[in-house]
KOLSE-111084 format. One record per residue: x, y, z of N, C-alpha, C, O in turn; residue in one letter. Coordinates in steps of 0.2 Angstrom, whole numbers, plus 5000, padded with zeros to 4 digits. Layout:
<atoms>
XYZXYZXYZXYZA/...
</atoms>
This chain:
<atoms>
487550764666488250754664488650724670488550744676X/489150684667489250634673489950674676490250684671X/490250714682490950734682491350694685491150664690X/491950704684492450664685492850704689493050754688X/493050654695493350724700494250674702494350614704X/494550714700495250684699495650694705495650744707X/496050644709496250644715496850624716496950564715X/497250654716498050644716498250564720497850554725X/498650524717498750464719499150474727499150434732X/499450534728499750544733499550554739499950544744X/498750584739498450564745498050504744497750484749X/497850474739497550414740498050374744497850344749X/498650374743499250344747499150354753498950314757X/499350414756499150434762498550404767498650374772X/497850434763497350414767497350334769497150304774X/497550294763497450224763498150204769498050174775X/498650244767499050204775498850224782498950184786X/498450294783498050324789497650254792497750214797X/497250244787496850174787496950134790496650114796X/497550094785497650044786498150024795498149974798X/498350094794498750094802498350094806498650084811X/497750104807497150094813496850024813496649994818X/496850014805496549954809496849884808496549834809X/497449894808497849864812497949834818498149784820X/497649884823497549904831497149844834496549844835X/497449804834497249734836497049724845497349764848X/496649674849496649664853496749564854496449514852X/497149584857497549494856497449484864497549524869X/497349414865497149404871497649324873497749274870X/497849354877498549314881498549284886498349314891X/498749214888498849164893499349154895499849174891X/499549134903500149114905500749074899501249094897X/500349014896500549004890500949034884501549024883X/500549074881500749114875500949194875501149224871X/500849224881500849304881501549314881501749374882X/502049274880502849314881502949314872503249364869X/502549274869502749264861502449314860502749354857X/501549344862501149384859501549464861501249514858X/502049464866502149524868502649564861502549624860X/503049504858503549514853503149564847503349624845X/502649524846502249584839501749624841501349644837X/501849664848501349724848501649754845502249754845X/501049814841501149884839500849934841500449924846X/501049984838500550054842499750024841499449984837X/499550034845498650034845498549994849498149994853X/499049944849498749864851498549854857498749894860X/498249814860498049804868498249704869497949664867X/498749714872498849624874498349614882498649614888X/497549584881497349564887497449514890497549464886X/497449504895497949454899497449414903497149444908X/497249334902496749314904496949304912497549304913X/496549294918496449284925497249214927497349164923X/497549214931497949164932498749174936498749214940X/499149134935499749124937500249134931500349094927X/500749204931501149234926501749224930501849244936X/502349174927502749134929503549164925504149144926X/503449184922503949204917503949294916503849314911X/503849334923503749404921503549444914503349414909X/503749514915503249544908503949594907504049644911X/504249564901504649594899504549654893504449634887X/504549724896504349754892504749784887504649844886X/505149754884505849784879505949804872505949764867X/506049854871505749884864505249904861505149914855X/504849914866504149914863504049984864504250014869X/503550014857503450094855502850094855502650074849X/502350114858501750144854501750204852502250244852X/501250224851501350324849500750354853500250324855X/500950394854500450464859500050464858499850464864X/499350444852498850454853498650354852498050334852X/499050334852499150244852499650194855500050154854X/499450214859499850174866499950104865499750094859X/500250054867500249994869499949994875500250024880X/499349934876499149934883499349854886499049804883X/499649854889499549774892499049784900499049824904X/498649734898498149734904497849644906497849594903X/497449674912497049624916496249644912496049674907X/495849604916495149634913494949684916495349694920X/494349724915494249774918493849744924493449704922X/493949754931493549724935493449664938492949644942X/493949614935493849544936494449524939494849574940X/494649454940495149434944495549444939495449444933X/496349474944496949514942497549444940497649404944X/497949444933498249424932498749434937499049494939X/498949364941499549364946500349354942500449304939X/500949404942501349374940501849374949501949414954X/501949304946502349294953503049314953503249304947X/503449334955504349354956504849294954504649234956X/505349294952505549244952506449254952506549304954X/506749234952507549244955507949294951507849274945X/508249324952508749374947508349414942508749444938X/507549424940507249464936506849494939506549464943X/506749554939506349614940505549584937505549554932X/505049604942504649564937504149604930503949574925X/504149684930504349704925504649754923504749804925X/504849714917505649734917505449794909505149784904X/505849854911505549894906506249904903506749904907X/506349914896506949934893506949974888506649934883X/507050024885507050084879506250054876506350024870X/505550064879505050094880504750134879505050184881X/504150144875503750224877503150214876503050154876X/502750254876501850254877501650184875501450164870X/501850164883501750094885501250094892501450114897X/500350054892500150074898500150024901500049974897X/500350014906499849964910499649924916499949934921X/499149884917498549904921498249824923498249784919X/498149824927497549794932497949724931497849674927X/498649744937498949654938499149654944499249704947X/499249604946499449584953500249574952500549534948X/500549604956501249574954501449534964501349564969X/501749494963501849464968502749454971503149404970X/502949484974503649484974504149404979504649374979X/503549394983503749314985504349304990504749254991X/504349384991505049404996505149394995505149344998X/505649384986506249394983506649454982506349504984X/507249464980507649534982507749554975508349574972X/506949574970506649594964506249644965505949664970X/506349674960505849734960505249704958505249654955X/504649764959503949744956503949754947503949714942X/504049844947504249864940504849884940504949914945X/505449894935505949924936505849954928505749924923X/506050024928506450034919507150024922507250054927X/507449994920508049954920508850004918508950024912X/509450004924509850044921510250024917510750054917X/510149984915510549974906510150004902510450004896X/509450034901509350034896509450114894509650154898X/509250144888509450204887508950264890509150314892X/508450234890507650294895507150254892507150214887X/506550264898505750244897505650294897505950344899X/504950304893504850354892503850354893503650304892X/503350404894502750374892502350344894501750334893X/502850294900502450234904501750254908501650314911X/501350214909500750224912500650164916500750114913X/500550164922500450114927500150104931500450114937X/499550094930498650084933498450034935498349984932X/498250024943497949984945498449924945498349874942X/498849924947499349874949499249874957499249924961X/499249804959499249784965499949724967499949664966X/500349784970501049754974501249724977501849754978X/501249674982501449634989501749594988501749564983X/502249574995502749534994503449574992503949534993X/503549604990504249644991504549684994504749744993X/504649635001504849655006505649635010505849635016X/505949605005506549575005506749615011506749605016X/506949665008507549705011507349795008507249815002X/507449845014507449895012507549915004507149945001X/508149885001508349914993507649864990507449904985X/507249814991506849814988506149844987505749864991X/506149844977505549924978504949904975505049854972X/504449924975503849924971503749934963503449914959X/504149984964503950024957504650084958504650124963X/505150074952505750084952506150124943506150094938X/506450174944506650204937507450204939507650234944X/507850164935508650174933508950184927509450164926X/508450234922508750264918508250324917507750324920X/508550374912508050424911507350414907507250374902X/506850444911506150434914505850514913505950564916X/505450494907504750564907504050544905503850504901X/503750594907502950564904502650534909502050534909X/502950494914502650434916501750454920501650514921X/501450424921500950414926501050354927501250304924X/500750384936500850304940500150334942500150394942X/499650304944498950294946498350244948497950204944X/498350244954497850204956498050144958497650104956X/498750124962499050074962498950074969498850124973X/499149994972499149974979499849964980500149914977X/500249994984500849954985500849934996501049984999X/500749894999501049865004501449825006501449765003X/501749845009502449815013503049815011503449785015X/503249845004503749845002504449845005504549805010X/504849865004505449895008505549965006505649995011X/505449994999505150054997504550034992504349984989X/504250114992503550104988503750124982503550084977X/504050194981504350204972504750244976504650284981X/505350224972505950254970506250254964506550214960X/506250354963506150354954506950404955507150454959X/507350374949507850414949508550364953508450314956X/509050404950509550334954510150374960510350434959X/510250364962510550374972511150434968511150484971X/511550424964512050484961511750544959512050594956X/510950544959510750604956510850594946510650644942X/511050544944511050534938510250484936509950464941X/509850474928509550464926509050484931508850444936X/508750544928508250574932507650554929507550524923X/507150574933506250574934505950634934505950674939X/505750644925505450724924504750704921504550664917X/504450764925503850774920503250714923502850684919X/503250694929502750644931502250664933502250714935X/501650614934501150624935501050554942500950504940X/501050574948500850524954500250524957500350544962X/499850504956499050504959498750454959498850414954X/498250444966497850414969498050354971497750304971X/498750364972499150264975499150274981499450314984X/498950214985499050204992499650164993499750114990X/500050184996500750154999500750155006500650205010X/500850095009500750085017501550025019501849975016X/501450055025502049995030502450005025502449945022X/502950035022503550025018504150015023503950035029X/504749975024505249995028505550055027505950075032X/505650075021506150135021505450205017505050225020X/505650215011505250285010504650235006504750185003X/504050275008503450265003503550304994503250284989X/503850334996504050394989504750414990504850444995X/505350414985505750444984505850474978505650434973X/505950524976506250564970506950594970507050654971X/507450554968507950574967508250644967507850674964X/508650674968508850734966509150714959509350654958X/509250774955509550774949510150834948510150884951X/510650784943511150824940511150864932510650884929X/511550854931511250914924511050844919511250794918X/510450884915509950844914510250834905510350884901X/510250744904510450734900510250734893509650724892X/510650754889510350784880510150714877510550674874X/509350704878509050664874508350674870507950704873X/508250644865508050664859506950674863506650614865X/506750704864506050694867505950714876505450704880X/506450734877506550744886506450784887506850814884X/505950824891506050904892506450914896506750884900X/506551004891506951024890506851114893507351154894X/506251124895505951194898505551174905505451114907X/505451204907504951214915504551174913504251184907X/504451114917503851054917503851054927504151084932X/503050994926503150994934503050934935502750904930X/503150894940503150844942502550844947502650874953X/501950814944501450824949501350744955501350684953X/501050774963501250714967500350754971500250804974X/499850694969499350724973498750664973498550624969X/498450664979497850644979498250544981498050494978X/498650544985498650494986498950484994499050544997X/498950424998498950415005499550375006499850335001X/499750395012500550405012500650355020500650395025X/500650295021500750295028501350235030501650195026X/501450255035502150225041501950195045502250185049X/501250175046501150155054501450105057501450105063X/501650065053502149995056502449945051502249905047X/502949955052503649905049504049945043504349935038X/504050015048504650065046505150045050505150035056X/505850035046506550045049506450095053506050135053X/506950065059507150115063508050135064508450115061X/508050175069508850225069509050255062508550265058X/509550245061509850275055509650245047509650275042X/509350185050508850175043508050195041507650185037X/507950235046507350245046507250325040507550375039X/506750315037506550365031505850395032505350375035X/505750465029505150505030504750465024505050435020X/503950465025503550435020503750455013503550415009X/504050525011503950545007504550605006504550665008X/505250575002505550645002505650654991505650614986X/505850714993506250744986506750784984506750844984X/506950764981507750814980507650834975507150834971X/508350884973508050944972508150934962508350884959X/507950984960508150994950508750984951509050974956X/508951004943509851014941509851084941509351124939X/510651094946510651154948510851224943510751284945X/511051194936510851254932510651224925510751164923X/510451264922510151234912509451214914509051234919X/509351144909508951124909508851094914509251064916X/507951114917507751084920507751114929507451094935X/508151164926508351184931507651234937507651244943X/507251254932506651274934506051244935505651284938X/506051184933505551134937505451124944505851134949X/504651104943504551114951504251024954504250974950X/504051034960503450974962502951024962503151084964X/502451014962501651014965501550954968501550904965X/501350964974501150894979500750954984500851004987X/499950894981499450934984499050884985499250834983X/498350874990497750824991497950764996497550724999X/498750764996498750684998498550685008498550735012X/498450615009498750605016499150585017499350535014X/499550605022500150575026499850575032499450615035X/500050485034499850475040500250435044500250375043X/500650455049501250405054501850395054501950345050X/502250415056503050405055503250405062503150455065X/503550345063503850325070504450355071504550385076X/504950355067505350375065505750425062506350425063X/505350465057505850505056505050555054504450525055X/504950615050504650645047504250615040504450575036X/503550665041503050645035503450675029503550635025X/503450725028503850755022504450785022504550815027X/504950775017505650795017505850815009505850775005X/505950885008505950905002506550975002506850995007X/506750984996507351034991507151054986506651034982X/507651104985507251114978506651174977506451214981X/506451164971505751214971504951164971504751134967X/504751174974504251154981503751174980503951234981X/502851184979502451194981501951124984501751084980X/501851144990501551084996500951114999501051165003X/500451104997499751145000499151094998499151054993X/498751095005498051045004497950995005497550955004X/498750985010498750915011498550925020498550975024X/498450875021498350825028498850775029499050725026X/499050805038499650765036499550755047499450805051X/499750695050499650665056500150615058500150555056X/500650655062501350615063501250615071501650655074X/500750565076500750595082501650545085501650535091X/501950545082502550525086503050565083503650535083X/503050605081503450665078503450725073503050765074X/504150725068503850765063503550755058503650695056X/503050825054502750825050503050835044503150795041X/503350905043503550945039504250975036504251035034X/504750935035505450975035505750985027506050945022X/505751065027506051065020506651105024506651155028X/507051075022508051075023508551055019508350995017X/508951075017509451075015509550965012509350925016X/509750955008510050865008510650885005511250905006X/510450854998511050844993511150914991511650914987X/510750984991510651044988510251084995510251065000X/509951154993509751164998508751174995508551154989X/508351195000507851234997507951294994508451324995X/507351294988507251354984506751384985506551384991X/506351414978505651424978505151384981504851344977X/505051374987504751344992503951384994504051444996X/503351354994502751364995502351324999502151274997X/502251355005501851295008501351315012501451345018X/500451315009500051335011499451315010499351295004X/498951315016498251265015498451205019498051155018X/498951185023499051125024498651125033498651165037X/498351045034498351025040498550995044498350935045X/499151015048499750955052499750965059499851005063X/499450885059499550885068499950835069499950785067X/500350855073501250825074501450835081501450885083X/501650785085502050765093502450825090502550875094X/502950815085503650845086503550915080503050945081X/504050925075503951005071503550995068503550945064X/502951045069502651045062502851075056503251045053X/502751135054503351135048503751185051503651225055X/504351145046505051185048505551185042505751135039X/505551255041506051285035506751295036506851325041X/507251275033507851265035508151295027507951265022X/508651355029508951345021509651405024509551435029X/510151405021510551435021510551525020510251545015X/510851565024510651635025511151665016510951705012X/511451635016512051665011511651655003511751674998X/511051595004510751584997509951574997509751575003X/509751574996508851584993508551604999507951604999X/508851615002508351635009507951685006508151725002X/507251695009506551735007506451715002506251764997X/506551655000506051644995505351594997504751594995X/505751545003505051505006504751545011504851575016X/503851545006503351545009502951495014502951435013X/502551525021502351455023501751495028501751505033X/501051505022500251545021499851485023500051435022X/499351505027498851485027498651425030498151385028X/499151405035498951325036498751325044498651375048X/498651255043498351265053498651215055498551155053X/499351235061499751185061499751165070499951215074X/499551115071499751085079500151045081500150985080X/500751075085501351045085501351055091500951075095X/502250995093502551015099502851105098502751155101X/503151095091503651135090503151165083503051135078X/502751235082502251225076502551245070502451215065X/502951305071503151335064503851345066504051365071X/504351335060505051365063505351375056505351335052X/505651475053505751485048505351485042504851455042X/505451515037505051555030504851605033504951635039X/504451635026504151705029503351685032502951695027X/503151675036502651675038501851715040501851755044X/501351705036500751745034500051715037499951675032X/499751715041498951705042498951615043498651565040X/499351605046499351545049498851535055498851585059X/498651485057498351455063498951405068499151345066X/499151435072499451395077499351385083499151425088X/499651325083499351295091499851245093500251225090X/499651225102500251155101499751085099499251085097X/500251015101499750985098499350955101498850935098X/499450965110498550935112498050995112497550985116X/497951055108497551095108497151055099496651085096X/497451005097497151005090496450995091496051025087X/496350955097495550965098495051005100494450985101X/495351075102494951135101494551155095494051185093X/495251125090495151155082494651105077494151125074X/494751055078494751005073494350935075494450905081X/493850915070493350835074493550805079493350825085X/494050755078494150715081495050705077495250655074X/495250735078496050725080496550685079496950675074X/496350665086496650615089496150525089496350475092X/495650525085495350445082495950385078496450415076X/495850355078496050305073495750325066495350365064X/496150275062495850275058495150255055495050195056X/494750275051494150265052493650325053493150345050X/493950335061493550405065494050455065493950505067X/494550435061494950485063494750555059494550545053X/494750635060494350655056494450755057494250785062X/494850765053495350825054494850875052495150925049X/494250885051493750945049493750995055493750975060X/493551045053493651115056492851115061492351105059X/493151135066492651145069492251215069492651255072X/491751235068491351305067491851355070491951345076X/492051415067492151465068492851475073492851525077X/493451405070493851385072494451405068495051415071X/494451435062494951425056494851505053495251545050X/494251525055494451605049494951645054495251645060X/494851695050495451755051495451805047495051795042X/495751855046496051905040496251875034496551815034X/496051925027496351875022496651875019497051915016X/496851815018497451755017498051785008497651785003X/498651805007498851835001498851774998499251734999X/498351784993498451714986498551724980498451684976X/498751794980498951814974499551754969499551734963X/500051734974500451704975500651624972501051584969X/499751624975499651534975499251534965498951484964X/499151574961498851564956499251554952499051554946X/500051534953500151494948500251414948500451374944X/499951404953499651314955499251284955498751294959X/499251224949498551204950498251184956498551164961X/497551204956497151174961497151204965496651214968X/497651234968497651284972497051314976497151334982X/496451324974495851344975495451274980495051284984X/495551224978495051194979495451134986496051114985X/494951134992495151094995495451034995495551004990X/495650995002495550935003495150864998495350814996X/494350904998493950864996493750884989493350844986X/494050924986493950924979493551004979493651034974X/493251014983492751104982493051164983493651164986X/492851214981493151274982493151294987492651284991X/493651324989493651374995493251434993493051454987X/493151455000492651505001492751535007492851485011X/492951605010492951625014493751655017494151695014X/493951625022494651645023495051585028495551595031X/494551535028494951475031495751455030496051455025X/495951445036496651425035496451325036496051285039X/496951325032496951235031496851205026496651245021X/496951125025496551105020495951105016495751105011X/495751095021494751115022494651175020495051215022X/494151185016493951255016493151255017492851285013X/492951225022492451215027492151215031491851265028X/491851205037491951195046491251175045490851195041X/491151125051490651105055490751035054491251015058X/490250975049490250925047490650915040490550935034X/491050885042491450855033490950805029490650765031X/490950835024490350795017490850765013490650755007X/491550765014492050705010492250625013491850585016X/492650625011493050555012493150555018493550605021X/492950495022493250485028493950465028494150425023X/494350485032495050465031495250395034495050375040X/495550345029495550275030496350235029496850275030X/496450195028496850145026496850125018497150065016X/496550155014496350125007496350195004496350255006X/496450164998496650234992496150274989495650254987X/496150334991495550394990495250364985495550344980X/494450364984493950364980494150424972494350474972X/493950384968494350434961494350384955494450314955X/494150424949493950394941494550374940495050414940X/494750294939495050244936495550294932496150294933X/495250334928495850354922495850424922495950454916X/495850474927496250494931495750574927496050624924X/494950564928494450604929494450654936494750634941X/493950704935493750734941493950714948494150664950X/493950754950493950724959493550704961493250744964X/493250654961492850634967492950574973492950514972X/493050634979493050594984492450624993492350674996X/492350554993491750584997490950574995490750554989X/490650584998489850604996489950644990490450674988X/489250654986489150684980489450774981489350814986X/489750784978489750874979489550904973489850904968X/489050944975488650984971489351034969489951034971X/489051074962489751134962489851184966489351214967X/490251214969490151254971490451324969490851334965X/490251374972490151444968491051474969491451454974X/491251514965492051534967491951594973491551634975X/492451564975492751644982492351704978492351754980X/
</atoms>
């Protein structure tokens, strides 16, 4: 007997639009020619690839929505010669406008020292949101200090920024705007190399009370800053324009948002002529970096537009002509709250301020009692622990577990033992030599791997 199985027309409707909205999800392939017309009809899904060449009319990315599990990608080929867009007078060259879950990847933007940005979300517009921006290689936006690489002027969340080259700029990213108005929440920074900037490699705006928009967080998020190389070595401003490779200011000082942190963990900081490698407020957790300023300071969390809060800074390796870390905060307000565990610091000046626990200190021509080779270039240059240099008593990490990664060193492996520093190691280093070029690391923002292969390693 034959049965007849009756199905409401109302998920027939359903599943047929589920359908029909996938395969929709087109891949359209774009020329200097035609890719400003093909940008007008993406939809969620879609990928505009973008063939090899000279893009003369930038990449306006204006109204354009993918969705969460369906992005829009605008892209280069995977692997192959990088779509050049050249800079051109009075336009930003991409130029982002009331956007979201919008990726995009593998282009060359050229600024041609004009006084444009590489990426800008733009402050007319009402917020980007979502944006993804991979494997972009930036040069030539070197006009003038205000000229940036990669820039947010309206309210910004979600973003990933990953695996990008930015050299010479005037700044590398400057996310957020100088009033502390349209803030930069909820980001993801990793594995970008930023060098020779004139002014900051990284800024992050301080923020004011954080504006009531429909998809913004609104609870404890974190702004994660890790796994990328940070250097100053030449053609930083100098005197009163000179900038730390890397600062950040602080949350909004009450409501939303107000509880937000950074994590800035993994990276190198390498060189500042002029002012300090890191400058930070706010609520702060800084551990596992490597950080080598032989012409001054390392370290300074102080007071700017706000003061330091819940401040954490442990596991770090800094060797520094002038302070290595120094805690500065007001007696009348958050004092004991910064901690500053576990690091191995070779200064003029080593530690000054927090509360202080199982640190290694020294000054800074003793760094090479402690550590490889110091004082090399880079290349040789190579801050691993020399046998039976770094233990001690053990180290309070109760502290440190509510931070990712926290456990795991410089090189990606777990610590083991009670070593102070980034390393949780000694003898020969089996990772990444320290270099001029962006840490080794999976394109789409996979596992750690940097260095030779690393078997797993067992927990403390």
């Amino acid at each position: 007997m034959t049965r007849i199985i009756t199905v409401p027309i109302w998920l027939v409707l359903c599943v047929s639009l589920v359908f029909f909205g996938y395969v929709q999800a087109d891949i359209v392939e774009g020329s200097p020619g035609n890719y400003r017309e093909l940008l007008k009809g993406l939809r969620p899904g879609d990928t505009l690839l973008l063939a090899p060449g000279e893009y003369r009319q930038g990449l306006p990315v204006h109204n354009l929505n993918g969705e969460k599990e369906r992005p829009i990608v605008i892209s280069g080929r995977e692997g192959g010669p990088h779509p050049v867009f050249l800079a051109r007078a009075g336009h930003n060259t991409v130029s982002i406008v009331d956007a979201g879950f919008v990726t995009i990847r593998n282009l060359e933007l050229d600024g041609q020292g004009l006084p444009v940005d590489g990426v800008k979300a733009e402050g007319h517009a009402e917020w980007a949101h979502h944006i993804t921006l991979e494997n972009l290689i930036i040069r030539g936006h070197d006009n003038n200090q205000q000229t940036v690489g990669i820039s947010t002027k309206c309210p910004a969340w979600g973003w990933v920024i990953r695996g990008n080259v930015i050299s010479g700029a005037g700044t590398g990213m400057y996310l957020g705007n100088s009033d502390g108005s349209d803030p930069f929440v909820d980001g993801l920074i990793e594995y970008n190399f930023i060098a020779n900037t004139m002014g900051y490699n990284l800024q992050i705006k301080h923020q004011r009370t954080r504006p009531d928009l429909s998809g913004i967080p609104a609870g404890k998020s974190s702004t994660i800053i890790r796994h990328n190389v940070f250097i100053k070595e030449e053609g930083g401003a100098k005197g009163p324009m000179a900038r730390p490779n890397v600062l950040v200011g602080h949350w909004p000082l009450e409501g939303s948002g107000s509880e937000d942190r950074y994590l800035i963990h993994g990276n190198f900081f390498y060189q500042n002529p002029g002012e300090a490698l890191f400058q930070g407020e706010g609520n702060i957790a800084l551990y596992n970096n490597l950080m080598v300023n032989t012409h001054g300071d390392a370290i300074n969390i102080q007071p700017h537009n706000d003061i330091p809060r819940a401040v954490s800074v442990f596991y770090n390796t800094v060797v520094a002509a002038g302070s290595g870390i120094k805690v500065q905060t007001r007696a009348d307000k958050q004092a004991g709250l910064q901690r500053v565990t576990g690091n191995a610091i070779f200064a003029g000046i080593p530690l000054t301020g927090g509360i202080q626990e199982a640190n290694v200190v020294d000054s800074f021509e003793a760094a090479a009692r402690y550590l490889a080779h110091p004082f090399a270039p880079l290349g040789e240059l190579d801050l691993y622990p020399k046998p039976g240099k770094m233990q001690g008593e053990p180290i309070p990490t109760s502290v440190f577990n509510a931070f990712p990664e926290w456990n795991q060193d410089f090189n990606g492996r777990l610590r083991k033992g009670n070593l102070r520093g980034a390393y949780g190691g000694e003898g020969v280093n089996p990772g990444w030599r320290l270099a001029a070029a962006p840490m080794p690391h999976d394109p789409r923002g996979g596992p750690v791997k940097r260095g030779l292969p690393v078997k797993p390693a067992e927990a403390p």
